[in-house]
LUMTORMI-119103 format. One record per residue: residue number from 1; residue in one letter; y, x, z of N, C-alpha, C in turn. Coordinates in steps of 0.1 Angstrom, whole numbers. Layout:
% LUMTORMI-119103
NODE;voza;kolgu;n_Y;n_X;n_Z;ca_Y;ca_X;ca_Z;c_Y;c_X;c_Z
NODE;NUM;A;Y;X;Z;Y;X;Z;Y;X;Z
...
% end
This chain:
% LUMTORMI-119103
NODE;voza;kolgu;n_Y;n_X;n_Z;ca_Y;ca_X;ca_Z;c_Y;c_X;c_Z
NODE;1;X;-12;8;0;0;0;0;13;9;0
NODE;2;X;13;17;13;28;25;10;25;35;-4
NODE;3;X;17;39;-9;19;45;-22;23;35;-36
NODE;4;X;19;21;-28;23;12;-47;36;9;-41
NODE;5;X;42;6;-30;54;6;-26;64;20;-31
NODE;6;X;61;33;-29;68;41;-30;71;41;-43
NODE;7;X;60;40;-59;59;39;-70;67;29;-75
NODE;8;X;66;19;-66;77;5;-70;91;8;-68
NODE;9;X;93;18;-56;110;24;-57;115;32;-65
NODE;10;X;106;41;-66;105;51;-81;110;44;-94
NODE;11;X;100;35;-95;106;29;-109;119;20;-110
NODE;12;X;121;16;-100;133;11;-96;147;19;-99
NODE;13;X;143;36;-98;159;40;-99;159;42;-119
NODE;14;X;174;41;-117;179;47;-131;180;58;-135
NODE;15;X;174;68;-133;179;83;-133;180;91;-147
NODE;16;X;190;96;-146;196;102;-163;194;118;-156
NODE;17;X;198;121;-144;197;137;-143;194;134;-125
NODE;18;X;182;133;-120;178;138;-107;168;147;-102
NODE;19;X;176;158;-95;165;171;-95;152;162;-84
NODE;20;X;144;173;-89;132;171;-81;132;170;-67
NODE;21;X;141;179;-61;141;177;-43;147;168;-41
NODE;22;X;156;163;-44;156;148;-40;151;136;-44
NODE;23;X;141;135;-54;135;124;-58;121;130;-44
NODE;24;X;118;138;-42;110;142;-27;115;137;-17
NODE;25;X;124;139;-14;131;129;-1;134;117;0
NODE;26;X;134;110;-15;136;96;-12;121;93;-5
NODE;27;X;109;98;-15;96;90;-13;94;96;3
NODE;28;X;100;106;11;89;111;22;100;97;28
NODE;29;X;110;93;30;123;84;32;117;72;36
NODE;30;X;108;66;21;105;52;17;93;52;25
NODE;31;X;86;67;29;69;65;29;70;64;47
NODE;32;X;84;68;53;86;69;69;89;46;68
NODE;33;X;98;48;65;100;32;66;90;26;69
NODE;34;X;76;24;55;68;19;54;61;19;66
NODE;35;X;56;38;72;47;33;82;53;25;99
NODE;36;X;69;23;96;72;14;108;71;1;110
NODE;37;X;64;-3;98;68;-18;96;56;-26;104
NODE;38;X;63;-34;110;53;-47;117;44;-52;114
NODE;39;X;35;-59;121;27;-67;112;36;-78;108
NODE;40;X;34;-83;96;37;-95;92;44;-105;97
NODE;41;X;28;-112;110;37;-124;120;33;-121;134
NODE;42;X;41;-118;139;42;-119;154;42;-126;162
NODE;43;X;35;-127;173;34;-139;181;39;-139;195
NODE;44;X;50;-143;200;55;-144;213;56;-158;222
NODE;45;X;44;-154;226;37;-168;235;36;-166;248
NODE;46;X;52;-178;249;55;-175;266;49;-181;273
NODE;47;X;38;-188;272;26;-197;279;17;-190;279
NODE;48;X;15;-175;277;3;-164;278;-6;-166;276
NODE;49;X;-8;-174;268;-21;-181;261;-30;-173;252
NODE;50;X;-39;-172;249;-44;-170;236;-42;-173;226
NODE;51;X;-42;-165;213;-39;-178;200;-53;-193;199
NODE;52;X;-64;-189;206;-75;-195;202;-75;-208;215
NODE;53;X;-67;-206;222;-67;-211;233;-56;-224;230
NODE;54;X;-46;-218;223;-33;-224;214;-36;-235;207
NODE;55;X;-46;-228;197;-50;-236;188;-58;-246;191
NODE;56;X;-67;-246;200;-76;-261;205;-65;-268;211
NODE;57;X;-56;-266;212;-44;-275;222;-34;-272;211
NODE;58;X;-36;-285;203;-22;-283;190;-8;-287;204
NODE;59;X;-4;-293;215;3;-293;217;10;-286;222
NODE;60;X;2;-280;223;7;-260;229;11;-253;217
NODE;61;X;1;-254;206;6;-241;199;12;-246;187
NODE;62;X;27;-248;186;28;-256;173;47;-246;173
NODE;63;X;43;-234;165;52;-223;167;66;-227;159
NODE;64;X;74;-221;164;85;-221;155;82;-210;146
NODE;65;X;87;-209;132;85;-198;123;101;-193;120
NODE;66;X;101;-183;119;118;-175;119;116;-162;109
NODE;67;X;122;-161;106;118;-148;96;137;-140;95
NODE;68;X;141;-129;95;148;-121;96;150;-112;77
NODE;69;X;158;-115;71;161;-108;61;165;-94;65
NODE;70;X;157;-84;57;159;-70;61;172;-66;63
NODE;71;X;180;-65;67;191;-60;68;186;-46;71
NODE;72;X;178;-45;77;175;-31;87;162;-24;81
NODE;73;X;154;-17;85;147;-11;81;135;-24;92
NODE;74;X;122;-24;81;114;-36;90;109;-35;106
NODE;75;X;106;-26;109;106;-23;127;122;-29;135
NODE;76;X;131;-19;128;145;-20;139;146;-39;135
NODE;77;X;144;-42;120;150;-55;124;143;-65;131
NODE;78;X;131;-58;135;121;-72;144;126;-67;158
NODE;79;X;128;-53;163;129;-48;176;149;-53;184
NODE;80;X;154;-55;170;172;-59;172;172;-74;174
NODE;81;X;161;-82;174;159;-98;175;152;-105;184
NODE;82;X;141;-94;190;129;-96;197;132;-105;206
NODE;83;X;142;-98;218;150;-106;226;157;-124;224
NODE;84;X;161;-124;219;167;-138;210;157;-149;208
NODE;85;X;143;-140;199;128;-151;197;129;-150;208
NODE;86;X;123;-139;223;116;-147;236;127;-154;241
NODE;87;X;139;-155;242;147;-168;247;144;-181;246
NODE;88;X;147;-178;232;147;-191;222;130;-199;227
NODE;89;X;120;-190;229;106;-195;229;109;-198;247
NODE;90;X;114;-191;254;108;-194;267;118;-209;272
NODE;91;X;127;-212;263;136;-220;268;133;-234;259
NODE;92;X;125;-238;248;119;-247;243;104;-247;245
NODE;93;X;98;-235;252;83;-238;258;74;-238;245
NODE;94;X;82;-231;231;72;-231;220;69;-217;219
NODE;95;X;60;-211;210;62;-198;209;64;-192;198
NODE;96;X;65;-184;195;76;-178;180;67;-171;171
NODE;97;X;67;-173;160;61;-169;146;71;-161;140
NODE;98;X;69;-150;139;78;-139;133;76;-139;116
NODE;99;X;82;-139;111;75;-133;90;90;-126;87
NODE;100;X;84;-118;75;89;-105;75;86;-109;54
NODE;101;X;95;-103;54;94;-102;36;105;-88;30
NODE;102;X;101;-82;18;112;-70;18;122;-74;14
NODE;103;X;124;-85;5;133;-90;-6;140;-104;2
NODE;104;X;152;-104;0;164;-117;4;153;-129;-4
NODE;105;X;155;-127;-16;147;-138;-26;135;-145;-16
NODE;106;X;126;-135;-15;113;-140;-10;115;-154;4
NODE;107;X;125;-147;16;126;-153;27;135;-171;23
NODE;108;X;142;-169;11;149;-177;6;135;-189;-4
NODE;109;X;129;-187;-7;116;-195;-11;109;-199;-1
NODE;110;X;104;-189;12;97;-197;20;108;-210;28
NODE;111;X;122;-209;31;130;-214;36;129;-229;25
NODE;112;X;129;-231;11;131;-239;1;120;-250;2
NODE;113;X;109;-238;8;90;-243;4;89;-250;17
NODE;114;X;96;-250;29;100;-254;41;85;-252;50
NODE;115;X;84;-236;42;72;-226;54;76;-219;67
NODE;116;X;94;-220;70;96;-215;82;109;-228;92
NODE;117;X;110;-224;101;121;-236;108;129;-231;104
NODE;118;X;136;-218;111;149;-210;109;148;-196;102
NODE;119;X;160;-192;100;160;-181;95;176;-174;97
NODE;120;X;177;-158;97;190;-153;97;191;-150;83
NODE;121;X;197;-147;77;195;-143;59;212;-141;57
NODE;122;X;214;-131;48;226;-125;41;234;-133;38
NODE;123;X;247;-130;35;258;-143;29;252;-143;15
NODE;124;X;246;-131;9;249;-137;-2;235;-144;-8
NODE;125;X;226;-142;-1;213;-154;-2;213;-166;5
NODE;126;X;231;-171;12;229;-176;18;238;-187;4
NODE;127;X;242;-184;-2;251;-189;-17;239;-193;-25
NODE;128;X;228;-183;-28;218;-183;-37;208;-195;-31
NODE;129;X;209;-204;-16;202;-214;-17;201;-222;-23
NODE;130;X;192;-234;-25;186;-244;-35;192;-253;-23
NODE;131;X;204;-262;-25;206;-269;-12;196;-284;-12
NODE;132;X;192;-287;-25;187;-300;-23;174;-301;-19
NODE;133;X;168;-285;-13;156;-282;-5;156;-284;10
NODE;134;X;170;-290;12;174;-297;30;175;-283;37
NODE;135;X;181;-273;33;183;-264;40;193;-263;43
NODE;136;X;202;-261;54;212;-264;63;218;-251;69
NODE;137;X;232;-250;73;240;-236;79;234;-243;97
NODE;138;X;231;-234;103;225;-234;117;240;-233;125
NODE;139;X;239;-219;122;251;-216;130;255;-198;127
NODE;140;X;268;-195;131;271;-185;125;277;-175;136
NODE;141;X;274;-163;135;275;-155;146;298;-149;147
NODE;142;X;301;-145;157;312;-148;155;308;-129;164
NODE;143;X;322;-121;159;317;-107;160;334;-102;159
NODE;144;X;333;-92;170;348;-89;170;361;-98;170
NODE;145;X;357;-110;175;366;-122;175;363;-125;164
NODE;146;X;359;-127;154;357;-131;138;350;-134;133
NODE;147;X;343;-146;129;332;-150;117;336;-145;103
NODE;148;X;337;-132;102;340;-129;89;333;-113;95
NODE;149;X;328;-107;82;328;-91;81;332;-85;68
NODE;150;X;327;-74;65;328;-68;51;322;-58;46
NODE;151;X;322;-55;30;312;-42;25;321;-34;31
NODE;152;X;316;-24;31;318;-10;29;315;-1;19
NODE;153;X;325;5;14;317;14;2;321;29;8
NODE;154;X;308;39;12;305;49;18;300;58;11
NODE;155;X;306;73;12;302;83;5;301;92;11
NODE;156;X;291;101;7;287;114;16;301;128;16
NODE;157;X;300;132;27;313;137;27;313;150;19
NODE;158;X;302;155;10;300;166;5;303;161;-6
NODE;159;X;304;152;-13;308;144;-24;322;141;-24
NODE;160;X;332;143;-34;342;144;-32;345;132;-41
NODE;161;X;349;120;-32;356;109;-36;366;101;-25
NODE;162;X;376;98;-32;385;88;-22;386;77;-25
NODE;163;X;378;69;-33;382;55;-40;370;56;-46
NODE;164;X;370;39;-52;358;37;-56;361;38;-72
NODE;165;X;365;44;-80;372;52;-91;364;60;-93
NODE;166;X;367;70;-81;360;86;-81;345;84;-77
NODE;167;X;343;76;-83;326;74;-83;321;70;-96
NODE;168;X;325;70;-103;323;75;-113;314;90;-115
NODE;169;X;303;87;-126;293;97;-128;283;99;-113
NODE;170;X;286;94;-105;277;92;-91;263;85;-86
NODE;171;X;254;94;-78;243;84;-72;245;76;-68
NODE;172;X;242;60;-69;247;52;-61;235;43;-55
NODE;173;X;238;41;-45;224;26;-36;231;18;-34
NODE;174;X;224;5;-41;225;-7;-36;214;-14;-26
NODE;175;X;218;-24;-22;205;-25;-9;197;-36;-15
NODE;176;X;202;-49;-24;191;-60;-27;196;-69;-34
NODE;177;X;189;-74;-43;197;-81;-52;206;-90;-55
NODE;178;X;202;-99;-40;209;-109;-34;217;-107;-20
NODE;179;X;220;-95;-20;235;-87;-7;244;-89;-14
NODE;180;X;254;-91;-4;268;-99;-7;272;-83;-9
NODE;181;X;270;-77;3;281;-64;9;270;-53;1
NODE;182;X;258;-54;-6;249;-43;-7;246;-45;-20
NODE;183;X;253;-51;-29;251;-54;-42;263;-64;-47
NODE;184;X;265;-76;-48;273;-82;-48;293;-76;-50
NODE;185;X;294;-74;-41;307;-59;-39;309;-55;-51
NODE;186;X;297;-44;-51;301;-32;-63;301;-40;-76
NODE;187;X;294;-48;-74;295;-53;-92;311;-59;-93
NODE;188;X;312;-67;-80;324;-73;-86;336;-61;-90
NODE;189;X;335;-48;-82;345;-38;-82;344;-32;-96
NODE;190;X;327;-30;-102;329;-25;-117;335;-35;-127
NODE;191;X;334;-50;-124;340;-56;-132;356;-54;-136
NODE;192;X;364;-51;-124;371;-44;-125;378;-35;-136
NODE;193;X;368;-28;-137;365;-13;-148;364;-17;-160
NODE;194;X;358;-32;-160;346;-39;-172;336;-24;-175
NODE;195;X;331;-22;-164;319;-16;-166;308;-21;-157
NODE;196;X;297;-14;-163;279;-20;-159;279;-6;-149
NODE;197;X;267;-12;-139;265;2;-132;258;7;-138
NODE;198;X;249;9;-150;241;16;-164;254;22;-164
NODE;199;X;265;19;-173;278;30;-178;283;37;-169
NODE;200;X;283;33;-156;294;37;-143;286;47;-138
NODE;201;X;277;47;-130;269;54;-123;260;66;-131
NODE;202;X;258;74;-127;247;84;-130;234;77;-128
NODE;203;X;230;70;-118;217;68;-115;221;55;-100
NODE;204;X;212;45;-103;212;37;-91;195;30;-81
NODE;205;X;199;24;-75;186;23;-69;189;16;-56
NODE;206;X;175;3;-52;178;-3;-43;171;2;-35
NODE;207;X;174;1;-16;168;7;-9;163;-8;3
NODE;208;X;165;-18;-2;163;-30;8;165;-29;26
NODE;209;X;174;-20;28;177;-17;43;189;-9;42
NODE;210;X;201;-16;48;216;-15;45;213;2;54
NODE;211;X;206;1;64;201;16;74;197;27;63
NODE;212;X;191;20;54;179;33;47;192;34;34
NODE;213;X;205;26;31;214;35;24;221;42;33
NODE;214;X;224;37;44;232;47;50;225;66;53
NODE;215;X;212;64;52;204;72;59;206;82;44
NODE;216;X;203;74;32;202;80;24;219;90;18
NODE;217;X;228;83;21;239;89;20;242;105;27
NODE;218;X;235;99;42;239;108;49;232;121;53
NODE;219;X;219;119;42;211;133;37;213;138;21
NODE;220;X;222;131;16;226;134;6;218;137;-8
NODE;221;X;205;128;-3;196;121;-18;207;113;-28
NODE;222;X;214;101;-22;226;97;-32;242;101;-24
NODE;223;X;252;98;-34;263;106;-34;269;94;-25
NODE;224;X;269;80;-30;278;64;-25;270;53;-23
NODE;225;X;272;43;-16;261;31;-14;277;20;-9
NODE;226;X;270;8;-13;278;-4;-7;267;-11;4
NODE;227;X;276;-11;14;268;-17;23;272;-26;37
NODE;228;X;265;-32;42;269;-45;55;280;-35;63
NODE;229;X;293;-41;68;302;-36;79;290;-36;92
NODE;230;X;288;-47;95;280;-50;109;270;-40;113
NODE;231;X;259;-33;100;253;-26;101;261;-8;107
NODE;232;X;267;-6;100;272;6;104;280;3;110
NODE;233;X;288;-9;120;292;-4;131;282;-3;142
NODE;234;X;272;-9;139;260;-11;151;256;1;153
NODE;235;X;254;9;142;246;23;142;261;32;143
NODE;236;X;271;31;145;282;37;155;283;38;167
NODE;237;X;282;25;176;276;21;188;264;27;194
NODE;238;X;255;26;188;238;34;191;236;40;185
NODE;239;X;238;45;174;232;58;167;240;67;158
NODE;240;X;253;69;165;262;78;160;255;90;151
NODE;241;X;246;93;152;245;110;144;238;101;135
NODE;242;X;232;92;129;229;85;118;238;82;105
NODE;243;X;253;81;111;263;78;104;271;94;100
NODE;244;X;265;103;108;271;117;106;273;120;93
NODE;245;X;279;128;87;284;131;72;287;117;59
NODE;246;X;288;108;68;293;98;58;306;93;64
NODE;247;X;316;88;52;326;83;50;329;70;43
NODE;248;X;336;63;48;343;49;47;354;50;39
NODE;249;X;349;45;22;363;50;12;368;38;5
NODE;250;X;361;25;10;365;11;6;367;3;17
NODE;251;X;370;-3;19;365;-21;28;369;-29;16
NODE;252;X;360;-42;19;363;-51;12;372;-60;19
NODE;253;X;373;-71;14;379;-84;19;371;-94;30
NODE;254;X;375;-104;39;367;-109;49;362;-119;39
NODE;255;X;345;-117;41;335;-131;37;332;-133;48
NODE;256;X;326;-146;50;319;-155;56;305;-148;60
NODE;257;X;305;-147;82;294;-140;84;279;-144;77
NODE;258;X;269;-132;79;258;-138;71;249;-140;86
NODE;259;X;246;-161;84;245;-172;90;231;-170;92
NODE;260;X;227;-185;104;215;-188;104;214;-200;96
NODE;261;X;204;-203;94;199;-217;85;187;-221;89
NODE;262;X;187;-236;90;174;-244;96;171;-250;83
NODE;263;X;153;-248;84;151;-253;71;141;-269;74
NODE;264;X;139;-280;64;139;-293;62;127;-293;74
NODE;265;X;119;-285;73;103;-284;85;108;-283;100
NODE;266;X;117;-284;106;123;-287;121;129;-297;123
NODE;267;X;124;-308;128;128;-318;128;135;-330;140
NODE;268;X;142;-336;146;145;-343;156;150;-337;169
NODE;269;X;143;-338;181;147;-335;190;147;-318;190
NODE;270;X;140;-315;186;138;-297;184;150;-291;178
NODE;271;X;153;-301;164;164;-294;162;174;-292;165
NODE;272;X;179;-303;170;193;-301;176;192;-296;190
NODE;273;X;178;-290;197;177;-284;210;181;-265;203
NODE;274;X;175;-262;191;175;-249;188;191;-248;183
NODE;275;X;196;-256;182;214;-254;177;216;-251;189
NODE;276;X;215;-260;196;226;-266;210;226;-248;218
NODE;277;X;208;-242;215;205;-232;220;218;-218;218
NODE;278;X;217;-220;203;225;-205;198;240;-214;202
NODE;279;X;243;-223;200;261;-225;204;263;-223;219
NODE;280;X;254;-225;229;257;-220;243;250;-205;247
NODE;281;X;249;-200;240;241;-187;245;251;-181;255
NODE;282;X;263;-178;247;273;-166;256;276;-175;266
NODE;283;X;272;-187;270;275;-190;288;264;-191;292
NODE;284;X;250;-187;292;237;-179;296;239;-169;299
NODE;285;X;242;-164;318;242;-147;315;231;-138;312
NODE;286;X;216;-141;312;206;-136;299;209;-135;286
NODE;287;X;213;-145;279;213;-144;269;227;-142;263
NODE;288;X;241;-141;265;252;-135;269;248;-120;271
NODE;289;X;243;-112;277;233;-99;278;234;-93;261
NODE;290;X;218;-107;261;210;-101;246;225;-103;236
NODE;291;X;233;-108;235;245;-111;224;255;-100;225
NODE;292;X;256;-90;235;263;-80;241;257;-69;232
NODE;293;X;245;-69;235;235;-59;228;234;-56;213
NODE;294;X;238;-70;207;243;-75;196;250;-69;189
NODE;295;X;262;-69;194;277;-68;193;282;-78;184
NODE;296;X;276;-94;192;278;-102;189;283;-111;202
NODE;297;X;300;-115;197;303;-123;212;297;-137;215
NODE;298;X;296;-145;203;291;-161;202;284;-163;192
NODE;299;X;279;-175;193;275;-184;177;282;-196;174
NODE;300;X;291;-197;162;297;-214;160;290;-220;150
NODE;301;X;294;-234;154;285;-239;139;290;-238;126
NODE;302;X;304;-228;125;304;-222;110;309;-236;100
NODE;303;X;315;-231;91;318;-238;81;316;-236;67
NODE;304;X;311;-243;61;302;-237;42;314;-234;34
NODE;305;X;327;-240;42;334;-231;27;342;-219;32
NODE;306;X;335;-211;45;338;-199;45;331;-191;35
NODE;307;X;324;-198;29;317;-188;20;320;-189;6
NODE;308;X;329;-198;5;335;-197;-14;340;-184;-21
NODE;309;X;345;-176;-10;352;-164;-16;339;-154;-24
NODE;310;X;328;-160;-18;316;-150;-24;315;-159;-32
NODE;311;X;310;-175;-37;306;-183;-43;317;-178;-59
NODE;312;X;330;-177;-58;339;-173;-65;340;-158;-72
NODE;313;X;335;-147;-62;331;-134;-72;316;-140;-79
NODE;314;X;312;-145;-75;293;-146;-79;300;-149;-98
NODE;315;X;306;-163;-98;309;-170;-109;316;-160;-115
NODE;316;X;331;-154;-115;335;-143;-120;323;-133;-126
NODE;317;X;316;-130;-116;304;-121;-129;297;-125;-136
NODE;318;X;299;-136;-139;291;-154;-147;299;-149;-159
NODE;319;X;309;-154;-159;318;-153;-166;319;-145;-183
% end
């Protein structure tokens, strides 16, 4: 598996001139990721039950399913949430079903096929839903006083650029096809140019973990990456030498944070108990704690046309 995985990233880059030692470091890069990853679904059952034990007692075991769009590399993003599921499970008395997918798209189909309750997912897979699949805004994380964040466009500081201009002829990572801040961004900035990242860039390539471009910047496999604000302030906060040798040579404009969404499979009293959950968390001093940890102050219930300003670049690249 991590070797058809690695070959799958491989063929994924564009490369017109990349030396050999760094096409080495991406795969030993992709091949560390790989072996952190989770199992699939996780199970946090605050009734200490057995699954088998669960299962003869459907009214015991009848889990919420949540799944987490990679923002992160697949370990950190189950280990940055873990907390939140056991709340959420110890405070509705169900227990949590974890799923894991690499791709925004993928989590965005189970949510459509209404195979999970909730989910956190990107702003900009949060545009790309199918809304007449009854998928719904949950609620929206509010961060530095603001339901809003932004890309970043970051370059290694051995690379000599001040603008996203001077990236031109450059490595560049994007994180996934459906990131607002990790794909989405840069296109709209080449349109700009009226250029393709084929004409613009030397070579590009997705790395599905806003961490694993930063990582990648900051070993100097690629020169620039666009990527989530939220992520690299996090890894400022806790993992300052991760961000070492990179530089901040864009911000974008404030979009609409990337939300939770309940999908059409949660239904009645449940539902409106797992809202009610995330809108009072920060007066929980537990879970107020886990939101700290975050570097998240609250959750509101958000509004959909904070997110036109992305719905509006998307069409512009229509265009």
């Amino acid at each position: 598996m991590i070797i058809l995985l690695t070959l799958r990233l491989i063929l994924t880059l564009r490369i017109k001139q990349m030396k050999l030692l760094n096409l080495i470091i991406v795969i030993l890069i992709v091949i560390s990721a790989c072996n952190r990853k989770p199992r699939e679904v996780i199970e946090i059952d605050q009734n200490n039950r057995t699954r088998q034990e669960a299962v003869e007692d459907d009214t015991i075991y009848n889990p919420l399913k949540v799944a987490v769009s990679a923002i992160l590399s697949p370990r950190e993003t189950y280990e940055s949430y873990e907390k939140i599921f056991k709340y959420i499970s110890d405070e509705m008395g169900y227990p949590i079903e974890f799923h894991q997918r690499k791709t925004y798209a993928e989590i965005n189909q189970m949510l459509e096929a209404g195979q999970l309750d909730f989910a956190f997912i990107c702003t900009g897979a949060y545009v790309e839903l199918d809304y007449s699949k009854d998928v719904e805004l949950l609620a929206v994380p509010v961060s530095a006083g603001k339901p809003y964040y932004n890309a970043y466009i970051i370059a290694s500081e051995a690379f000599a650029a001040e603008s996203f201009e001077d990236l031109r002829g450059s490595r560049f990572a994007f994180t996934d096809p459906l990131s607002n801040t990790g794909y989405l961004y840069a296109l709209h900035r080449l349109k700009d140019f009226n250029e393709t990242y084929d004409s613009f860039f030397e070579s590009t390539m997705f790395t599905y973990g806003h961490d694993i471009s930063i990582q990648l910047v900051a070993k100097g496999v690629v020169d620039a990456a666009t990527i989530n604000q939220l992520i690299f302030d996090y890894l400022k906060v806790y993992q300052p030498e991760r961000i070492e040798g990179v530089r901040i040579i864009e911000v974008s404009p404030d979009y609409g944070n990337p939300p939770i969404v309940i999908s059409q499979r949660l239904k009645g009293e449940k539902r409106e108990q797992l809202k009610q959950l995330f809108l009072l968390m920060h007066t929980n001093t537990e879970a107020s704690s886990i939101l700290d940890d975050l570097l998240v102050d609250r959750f509101i219930e958000g509004e959909d046309e904070n997110y036109n300003s992305v719905r509006e670049m998307k069409q512009r690249l229509l265009d």
